[in-house]
C-alpha positions as a printed NumPy array, in Angstrom:
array([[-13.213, -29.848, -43.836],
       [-13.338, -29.888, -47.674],
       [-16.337, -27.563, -49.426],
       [-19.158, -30.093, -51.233],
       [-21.603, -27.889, -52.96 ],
       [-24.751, -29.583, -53.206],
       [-26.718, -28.421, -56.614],
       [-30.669, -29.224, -56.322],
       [-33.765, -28.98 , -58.23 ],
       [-35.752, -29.439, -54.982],
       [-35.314, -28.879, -51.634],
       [-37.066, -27.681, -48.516],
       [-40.151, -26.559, -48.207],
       [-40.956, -29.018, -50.5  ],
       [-42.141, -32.786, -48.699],
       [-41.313, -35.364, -51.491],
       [-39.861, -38.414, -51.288],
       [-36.769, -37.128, -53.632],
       [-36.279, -34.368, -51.206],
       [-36.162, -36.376, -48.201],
       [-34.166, -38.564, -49.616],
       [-31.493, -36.055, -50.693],
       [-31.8  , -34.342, -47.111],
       [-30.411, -37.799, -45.837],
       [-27.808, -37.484, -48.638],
       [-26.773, -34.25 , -47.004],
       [-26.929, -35.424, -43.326],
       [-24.088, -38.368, -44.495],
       [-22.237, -35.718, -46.348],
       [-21.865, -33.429, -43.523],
       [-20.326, -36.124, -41.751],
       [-17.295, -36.006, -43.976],
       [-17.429, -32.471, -45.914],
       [-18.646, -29.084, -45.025],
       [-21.858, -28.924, -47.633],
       [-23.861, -25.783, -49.086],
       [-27.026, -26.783, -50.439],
       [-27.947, -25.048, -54.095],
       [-31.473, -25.127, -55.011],
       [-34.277, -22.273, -56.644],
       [-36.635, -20.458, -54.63 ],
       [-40.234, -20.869, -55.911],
       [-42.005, -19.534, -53.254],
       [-41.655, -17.244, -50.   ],
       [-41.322, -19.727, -47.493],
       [-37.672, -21.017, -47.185],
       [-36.151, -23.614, -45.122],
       [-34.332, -22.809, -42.154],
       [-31.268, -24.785, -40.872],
       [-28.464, -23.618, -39.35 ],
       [-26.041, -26.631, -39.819],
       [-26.887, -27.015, -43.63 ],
       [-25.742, -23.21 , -45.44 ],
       [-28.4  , -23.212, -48.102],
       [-28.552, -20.48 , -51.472],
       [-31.795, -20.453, -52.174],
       [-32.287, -18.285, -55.87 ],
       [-35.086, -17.203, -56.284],
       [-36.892, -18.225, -59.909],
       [-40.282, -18.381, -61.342],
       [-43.177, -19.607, -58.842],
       [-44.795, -23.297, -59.799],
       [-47.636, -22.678, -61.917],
       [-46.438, -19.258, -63.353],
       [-47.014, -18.315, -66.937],
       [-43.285, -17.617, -66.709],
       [-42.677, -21.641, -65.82 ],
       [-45.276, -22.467, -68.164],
       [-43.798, -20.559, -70.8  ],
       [-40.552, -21.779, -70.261],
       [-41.363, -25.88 , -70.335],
       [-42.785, -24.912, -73.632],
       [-39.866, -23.425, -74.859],
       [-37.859, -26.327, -73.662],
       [-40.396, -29.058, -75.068],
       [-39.518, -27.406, -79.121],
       [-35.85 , -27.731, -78.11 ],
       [-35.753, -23.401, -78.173],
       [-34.301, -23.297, -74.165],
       [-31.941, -26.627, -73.541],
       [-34.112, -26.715, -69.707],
       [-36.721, -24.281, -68.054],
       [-34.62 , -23.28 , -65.46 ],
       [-32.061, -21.76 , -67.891],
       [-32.772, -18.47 , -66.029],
       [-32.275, -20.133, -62.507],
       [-28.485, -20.935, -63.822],
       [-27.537, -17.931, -65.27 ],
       [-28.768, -16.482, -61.844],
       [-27.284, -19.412, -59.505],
       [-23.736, -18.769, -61.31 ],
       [-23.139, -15.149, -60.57 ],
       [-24.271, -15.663, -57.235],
       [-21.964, -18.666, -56.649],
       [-19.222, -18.736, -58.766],
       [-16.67 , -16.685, -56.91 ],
       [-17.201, -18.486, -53.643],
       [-16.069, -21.598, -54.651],
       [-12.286, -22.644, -54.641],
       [-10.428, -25.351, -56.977],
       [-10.462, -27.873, -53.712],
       [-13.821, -27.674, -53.482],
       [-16.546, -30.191, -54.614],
       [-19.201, -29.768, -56.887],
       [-22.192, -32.258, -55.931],
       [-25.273, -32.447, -58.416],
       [-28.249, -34.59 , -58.163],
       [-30.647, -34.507, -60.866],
       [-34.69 , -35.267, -60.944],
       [-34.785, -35.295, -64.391],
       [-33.715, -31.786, -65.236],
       [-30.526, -31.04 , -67.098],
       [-30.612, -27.366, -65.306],
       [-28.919, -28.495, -62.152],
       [-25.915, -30.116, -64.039],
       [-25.832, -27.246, -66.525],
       [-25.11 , -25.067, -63.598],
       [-22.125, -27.806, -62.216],
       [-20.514, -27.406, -65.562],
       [-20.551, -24.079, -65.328],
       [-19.132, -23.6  , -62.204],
       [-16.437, -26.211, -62.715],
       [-15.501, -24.589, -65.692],
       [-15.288, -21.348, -63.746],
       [-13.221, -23.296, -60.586],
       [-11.559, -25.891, -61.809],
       [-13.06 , -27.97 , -58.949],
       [-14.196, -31.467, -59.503],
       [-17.378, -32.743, -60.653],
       [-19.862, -35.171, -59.641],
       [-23.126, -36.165, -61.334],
       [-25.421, -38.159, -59.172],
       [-28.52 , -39.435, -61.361],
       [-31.634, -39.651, -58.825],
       [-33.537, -39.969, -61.846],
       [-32.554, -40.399, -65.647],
       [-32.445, -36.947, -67.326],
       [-36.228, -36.628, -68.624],
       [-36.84 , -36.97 , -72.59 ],
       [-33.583, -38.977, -72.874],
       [-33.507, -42.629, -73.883],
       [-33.026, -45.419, -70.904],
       [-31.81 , -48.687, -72.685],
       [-34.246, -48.094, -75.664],
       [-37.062, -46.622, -73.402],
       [-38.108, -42.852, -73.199],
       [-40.949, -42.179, -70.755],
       [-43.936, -41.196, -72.091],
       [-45.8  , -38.176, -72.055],
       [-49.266, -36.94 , -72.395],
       [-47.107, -33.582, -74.519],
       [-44.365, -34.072, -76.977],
       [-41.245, -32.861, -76.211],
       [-37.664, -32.959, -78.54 ],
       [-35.028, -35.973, -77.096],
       [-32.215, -34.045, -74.881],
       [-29.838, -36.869, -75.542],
       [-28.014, -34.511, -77.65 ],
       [-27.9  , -32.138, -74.41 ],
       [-27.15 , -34.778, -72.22 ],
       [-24.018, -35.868, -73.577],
       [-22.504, -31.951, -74.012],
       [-22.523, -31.765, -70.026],
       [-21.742, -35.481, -69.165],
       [-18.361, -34.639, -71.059],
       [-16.824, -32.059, -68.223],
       [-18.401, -34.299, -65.24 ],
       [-15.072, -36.453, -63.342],
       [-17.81 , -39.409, -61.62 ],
       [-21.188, -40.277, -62.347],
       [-23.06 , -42.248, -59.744],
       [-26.7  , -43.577, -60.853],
       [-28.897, -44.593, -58.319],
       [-30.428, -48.085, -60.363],
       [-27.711, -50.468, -62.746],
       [-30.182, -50.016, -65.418],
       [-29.416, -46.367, -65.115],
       [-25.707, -47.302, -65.514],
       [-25.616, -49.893, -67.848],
       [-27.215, -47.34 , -70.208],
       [-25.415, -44.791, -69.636],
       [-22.277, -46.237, -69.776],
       [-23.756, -47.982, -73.138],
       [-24.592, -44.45 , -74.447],
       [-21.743, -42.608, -73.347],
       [-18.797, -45.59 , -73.854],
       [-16.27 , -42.584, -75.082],
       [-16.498, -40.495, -72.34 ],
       [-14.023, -41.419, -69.705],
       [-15.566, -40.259, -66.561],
       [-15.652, -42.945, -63.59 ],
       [-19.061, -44.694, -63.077],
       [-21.04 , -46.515, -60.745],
       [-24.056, -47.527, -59.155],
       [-24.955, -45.982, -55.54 ],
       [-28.442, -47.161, -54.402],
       [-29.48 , -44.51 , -51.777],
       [-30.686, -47.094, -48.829],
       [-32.262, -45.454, -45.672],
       [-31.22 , -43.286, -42.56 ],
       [-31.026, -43.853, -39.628],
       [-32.197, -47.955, -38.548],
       [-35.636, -47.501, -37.185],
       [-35.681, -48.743, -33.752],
       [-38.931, -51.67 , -34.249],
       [-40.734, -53.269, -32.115],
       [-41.771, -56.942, -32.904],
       [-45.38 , -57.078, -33.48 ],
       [-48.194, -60.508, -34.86 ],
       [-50.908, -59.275, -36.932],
       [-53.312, -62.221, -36.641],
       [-56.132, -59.979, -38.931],
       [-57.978, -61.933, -40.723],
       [-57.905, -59.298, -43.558],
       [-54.47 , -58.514, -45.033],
       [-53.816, -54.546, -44.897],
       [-52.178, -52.663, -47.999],
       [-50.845, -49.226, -47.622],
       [-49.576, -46.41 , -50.259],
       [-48.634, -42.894, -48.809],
       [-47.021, -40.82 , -51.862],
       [-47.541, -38.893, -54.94 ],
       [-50.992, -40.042, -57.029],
       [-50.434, -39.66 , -61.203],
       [-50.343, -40.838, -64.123],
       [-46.578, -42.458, -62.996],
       [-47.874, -44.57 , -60.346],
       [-51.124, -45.643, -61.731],
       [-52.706, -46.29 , -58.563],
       [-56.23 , -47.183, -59.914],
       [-54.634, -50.481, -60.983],
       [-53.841, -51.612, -57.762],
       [-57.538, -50.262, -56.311],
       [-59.211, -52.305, -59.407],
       [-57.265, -55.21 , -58.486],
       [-57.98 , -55.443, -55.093],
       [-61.496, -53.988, -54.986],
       [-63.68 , -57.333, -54.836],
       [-61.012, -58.943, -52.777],
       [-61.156, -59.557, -48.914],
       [-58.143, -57.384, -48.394],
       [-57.842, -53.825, -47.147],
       [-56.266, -51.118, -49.061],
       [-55.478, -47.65 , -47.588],
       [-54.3  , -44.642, -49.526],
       [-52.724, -41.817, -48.397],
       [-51.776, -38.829, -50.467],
       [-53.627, -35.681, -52.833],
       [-55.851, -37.631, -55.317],
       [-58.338, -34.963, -55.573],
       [-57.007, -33.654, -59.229],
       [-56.61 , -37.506, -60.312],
       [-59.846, -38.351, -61.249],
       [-59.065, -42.574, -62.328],
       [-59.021, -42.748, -58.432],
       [-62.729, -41.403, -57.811],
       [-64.835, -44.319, -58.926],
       [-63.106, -46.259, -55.889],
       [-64.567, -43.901, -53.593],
       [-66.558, -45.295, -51.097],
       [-65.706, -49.069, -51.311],
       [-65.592, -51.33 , -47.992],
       [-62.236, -52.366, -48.529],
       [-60.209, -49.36 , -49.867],
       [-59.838, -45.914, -47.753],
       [-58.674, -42.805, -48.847],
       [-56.836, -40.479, -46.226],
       [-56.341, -37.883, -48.262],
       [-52.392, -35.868, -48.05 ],
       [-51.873, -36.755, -44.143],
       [-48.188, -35.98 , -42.038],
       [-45.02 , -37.676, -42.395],
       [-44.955, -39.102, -38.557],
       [-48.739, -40.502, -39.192],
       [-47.253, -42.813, -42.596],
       [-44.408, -44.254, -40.491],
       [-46.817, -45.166, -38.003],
       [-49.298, -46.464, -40.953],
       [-46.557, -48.518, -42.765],
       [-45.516, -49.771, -39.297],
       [-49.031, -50.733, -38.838],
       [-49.662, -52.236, -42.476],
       [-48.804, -56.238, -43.103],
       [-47.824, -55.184, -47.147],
       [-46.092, -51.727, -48.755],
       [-47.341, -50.772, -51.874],
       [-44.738, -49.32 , -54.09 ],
       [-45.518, -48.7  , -58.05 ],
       [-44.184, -47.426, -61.19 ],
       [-46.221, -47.706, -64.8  ],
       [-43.923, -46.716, -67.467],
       [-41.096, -49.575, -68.8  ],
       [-38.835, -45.964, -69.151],
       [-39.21 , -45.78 , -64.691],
       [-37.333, -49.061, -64.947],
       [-34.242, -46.694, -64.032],
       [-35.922, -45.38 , -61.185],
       [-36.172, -46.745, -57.851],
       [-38.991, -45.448, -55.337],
       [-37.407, -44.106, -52.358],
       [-40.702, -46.21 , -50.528],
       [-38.255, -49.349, -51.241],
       [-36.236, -48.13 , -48.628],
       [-38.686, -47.015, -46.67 ],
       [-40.236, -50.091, -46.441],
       [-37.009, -51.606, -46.106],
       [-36.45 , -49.517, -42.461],
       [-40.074, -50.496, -41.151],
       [-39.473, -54.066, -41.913],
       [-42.499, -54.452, -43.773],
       [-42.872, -56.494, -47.129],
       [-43.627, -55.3  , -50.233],
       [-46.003, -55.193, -52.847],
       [-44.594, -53.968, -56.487],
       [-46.419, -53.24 , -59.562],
       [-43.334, -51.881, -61.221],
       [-41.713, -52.04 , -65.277],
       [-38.548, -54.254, -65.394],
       [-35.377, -53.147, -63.848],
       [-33.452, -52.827, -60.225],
       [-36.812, -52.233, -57.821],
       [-38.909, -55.382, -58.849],
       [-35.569, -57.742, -58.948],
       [-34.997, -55.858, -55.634],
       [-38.165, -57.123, -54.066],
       [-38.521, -60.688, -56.255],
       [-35.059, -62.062, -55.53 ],
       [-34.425, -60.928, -52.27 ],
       [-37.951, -62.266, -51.226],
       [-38.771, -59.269, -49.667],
       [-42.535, -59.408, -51.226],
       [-43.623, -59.94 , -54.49 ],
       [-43.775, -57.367, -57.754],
       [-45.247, -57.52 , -60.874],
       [-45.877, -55.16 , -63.868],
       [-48.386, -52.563, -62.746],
       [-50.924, -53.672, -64.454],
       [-54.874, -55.251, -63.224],
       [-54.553, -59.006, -64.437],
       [-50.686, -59.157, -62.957],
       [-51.461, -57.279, -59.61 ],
       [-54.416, -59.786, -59.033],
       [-52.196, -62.487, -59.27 ],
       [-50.377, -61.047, -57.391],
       [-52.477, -60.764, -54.233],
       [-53.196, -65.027, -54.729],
       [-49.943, -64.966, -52.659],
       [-50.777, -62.507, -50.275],
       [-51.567, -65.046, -47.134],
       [-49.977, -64.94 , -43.467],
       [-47.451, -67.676, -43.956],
       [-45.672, -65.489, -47.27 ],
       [-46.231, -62.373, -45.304],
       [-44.384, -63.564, -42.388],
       [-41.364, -65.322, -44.862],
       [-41.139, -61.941, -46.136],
       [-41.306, -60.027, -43.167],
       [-38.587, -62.167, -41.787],
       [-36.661, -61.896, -45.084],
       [-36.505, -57.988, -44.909],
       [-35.596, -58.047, -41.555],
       [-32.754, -60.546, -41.742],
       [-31.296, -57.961, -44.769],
       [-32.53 , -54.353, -43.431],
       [-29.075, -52.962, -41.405],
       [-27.001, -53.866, -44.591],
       [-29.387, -50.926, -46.738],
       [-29.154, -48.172, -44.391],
       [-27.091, -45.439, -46.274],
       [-24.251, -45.639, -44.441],
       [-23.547, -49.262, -45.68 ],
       [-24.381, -48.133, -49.372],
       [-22.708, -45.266, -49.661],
       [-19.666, -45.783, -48.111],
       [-17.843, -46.268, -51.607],
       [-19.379, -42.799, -52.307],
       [-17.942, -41.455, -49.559],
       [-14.306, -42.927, -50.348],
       [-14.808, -41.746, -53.942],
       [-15.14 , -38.14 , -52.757],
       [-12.722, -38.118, -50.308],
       [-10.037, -39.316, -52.359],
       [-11.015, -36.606, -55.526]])
């Protein structure tokens, strides 16, 4: 079996929906390649698993001055990412271990660190490189948009495009994501295309009529300023429909004025195997986004929804997860704002629900990653 080293901002122990979904990235890959998993250690507890070799280098714990430091050195353009430190150390620890045949795999959350360190180490190997955008490279320009932040930080477009030179394939996971890069970057000649990520394994469901009266809403993720989840609570909060939120909202304070109302419940951060059973339970997923620059970015909860064969509810910017949801009828989504999410739930009734339901069940088996990455998988095997 061919090498396929895996490069990684995040991995395990971390629970986030970009690391699970790159741990079912790994599972497929392991299928077809022998893969060793790349990723800084920011803490003491590491991940143990015996089928997946993983380098874990150490860096800088969250919350350090040391991290702190360095993200403000990267915001006035003085480091080119904050975990400059993590590549120099990644590099002599890997280089020498990796042979021309090999494969370099690197996903990016928005860091240019993990792709700095590819370069590098193709450079060193002569092995071929693959870029696979989870997210668009943060402070760079998506089709006009940049994301904004609460700090200013210098554009890395500049950055961007020294790396993207040395990478062989790029795969993005949205086509917004690859219609602006390949508008960007038209004189680069690396191959390009869009892999959406799907879902794992097909859930096995059982068939189930909610005949509620009151139509249940459910969220279970990460609570900022990116998903704006106080529009969605002060949307719904005179209506007669249930809203139930799970995940850490006690340092987002636009959530605590919904405290306490009859029709939305917080659950606070709550395990993995109780949200499957939630969004099995619910009769709508939530999924949201509030920045136009996210329209790149699809939530991984799209597919998760996808293999519960529930609908969806989006209050998302324009790009590949609302067209996702709005012209495959899977639900409906909106811009993530109050007056367009209350429109929104005027269509929430049992009759759309059930169209929906039966929509995303007739399409589910064609998203599960297998099906949407097998021209990744032929990409990489031929290289």
């Amino acid at each position: 079996m061919k090498n396929l080293w895996f490069i990684t901002r995040s991995w395990f122990p971390t629970q986030s929906g970009g690391v699970i979904v790159r741990s079912d990235q790994v599972k497929l890959f392991s299928k077809y390649f022998q893969v060793h998993v790349i990723t800084p250690q920011y803490s003491k507890t590491l991940y143990s698993n015996n089928e997946i070799p993983t380098f874990y280098i150490p860096v800088f714990k969250d919350g350090s001055i040391l991290r702190r430091g360095m993200m403000t050195l990267e915001r006035v353009g003085l480091v080119e990412d904050y975990l400059d430190d993590w590549v120099y150390r990644a590099y002599l620890k890997i280089a020498k271990q990796i042979n021309k045949d090999d494969l370099i795999f690197v996903t990016t959350g928005g860091e240019i660190a993990s792709l700095k360190l590819g370069v590098r180490l193709k450079k060193a190997t002569g092995s071929k490189l693959i870029l696979n955008y989870h997210d668009p490279i943060d402070y760079t320009k998506v089709n006009g948009y940049i994301i904004e932040n609460d700090k200013k930080h210098v554009l890395r477009d500049k950055i961007e495009f020294k790396y993207l030179k040395d990478v062989d394939v790029v795969f993005t996971s949205s086509y917004t994501q690859l219609n602006s890069i390949r508008l960007k970057y038209a004189s680069l000649n690396f191959h390009s295309e869009c892999a959406y990520f799907g879902f794992p394994e097909p859930m096995n469901l059982i068939e189930k009529e909610n005949n509620d009266d009151q139509i249940c809403i459910f969220y279970a993720g990460v609570i900022t300023k990116a998903q704006a989840i106080e529009n969605i609570c002060e949307a719904v909060k005179d209506k007669p429909i249930k809203l139930v939120v799970a995940g850490d909202y006690s340092g987002y304070p636009q959530l605590h004025s919904y405290i306490g109302k009859k029709n939305i419940t917080f659950l606070g951060r709550i395990d993995r195997s109780i949200v499957h059973q939630k969004i099995i339970d619910a009769d709508i997923g939530y999924l949201s986004l509030s920045d136009p620059g996210y329209g790149a970015c699809i939530p991984s909860k799209l597919y998760e929804y996808l293999n519960a064969g529930i609908p969806m509810l989006g209050g998302l910017p324009e790009g590949d997860a609302r067209d996702l949801i709005n012209k495959n009828e899977w639900g409906i989504a909106v811009e993530n704002s109050v007056p367009e999410l209350k429109d929104a739930l005027s269509f929430l009734n049992r009759q759309n629900i059930k169209k929906w339901k039966n929509n995303v069940m007739s399409d589910r088996l064609n998203w599960s990653m297998e099906k949407t990455y097998s021209h990744v998988i032929k990409i990489l095997t031929d290289l």
